[in-house]
C-alpha positions, -999 to 999 in steps of 0.1 A, spaced: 0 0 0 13 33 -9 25 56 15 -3 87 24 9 124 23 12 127 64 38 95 64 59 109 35 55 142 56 69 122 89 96 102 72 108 137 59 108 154 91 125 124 104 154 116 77 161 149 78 161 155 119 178 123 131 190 109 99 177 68 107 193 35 98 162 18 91 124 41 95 93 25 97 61 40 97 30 17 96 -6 35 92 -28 13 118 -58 41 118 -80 13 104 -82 -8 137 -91 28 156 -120 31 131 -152 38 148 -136 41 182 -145 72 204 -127 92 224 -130 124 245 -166 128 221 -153 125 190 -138 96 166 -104 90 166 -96 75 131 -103 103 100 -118 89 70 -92 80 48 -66 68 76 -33 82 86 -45 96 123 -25 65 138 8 55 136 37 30 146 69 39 146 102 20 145 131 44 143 170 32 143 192 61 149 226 66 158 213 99 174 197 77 200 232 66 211 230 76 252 196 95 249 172 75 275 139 65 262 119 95 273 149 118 256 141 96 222 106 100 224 104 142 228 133 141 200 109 123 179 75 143 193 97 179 188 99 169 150 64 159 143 48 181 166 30 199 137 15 162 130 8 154 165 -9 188 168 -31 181 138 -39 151 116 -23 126 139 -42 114 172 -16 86 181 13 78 177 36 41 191 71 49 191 102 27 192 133 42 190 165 27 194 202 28 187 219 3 160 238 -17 188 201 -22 204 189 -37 173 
């Protein structure tokens, strides 16, 4: 399945911010379909409002998880504060892989 315009926008932000061995960003909005949260619906029509993400970076390299996680969440903040409702984040270093 092709990649949607918020992914390609993501995996830009990303290559360019922490420069990843190996970035994967899987769309899993269709399993929130329907689902309700704080009064509205969390998936859009169309997908792309939840993600997973596996991220290999030597940038990781003595960050602790909580570091790797707001260096992620500082570059997609736009996304976060928009399009995407949720986002799963794995980030590690090569050596951890």
């Amino acid at each position: 399945m092709p990649e949607g315009p918020i992914a390609a926008r993501m995996r830009e932000k990303l290559a360019e911010g922490l420069h990843p061995d190996r970035l994967e960003i899987e769309d899993d909005s269709a399993r929130h379909a329907g689902h309700h949260h704080h009064g509205g619906v969390d998936a859009r029509p169309g997908g792309e409002s939840h993600f997973n993400l596996t991220i290999v970076a030597e940038a990781f390299e003595g960050q602790s998880r909580v570091a790797r996680q707001r260096a992620v969440t500082a570059l997609l903040a736009e996304e976060l504060a928009g399009p995407v409702h949720a986002l799963s984040i794995r980030a590690l270093t090569p050596r951890e892989v």
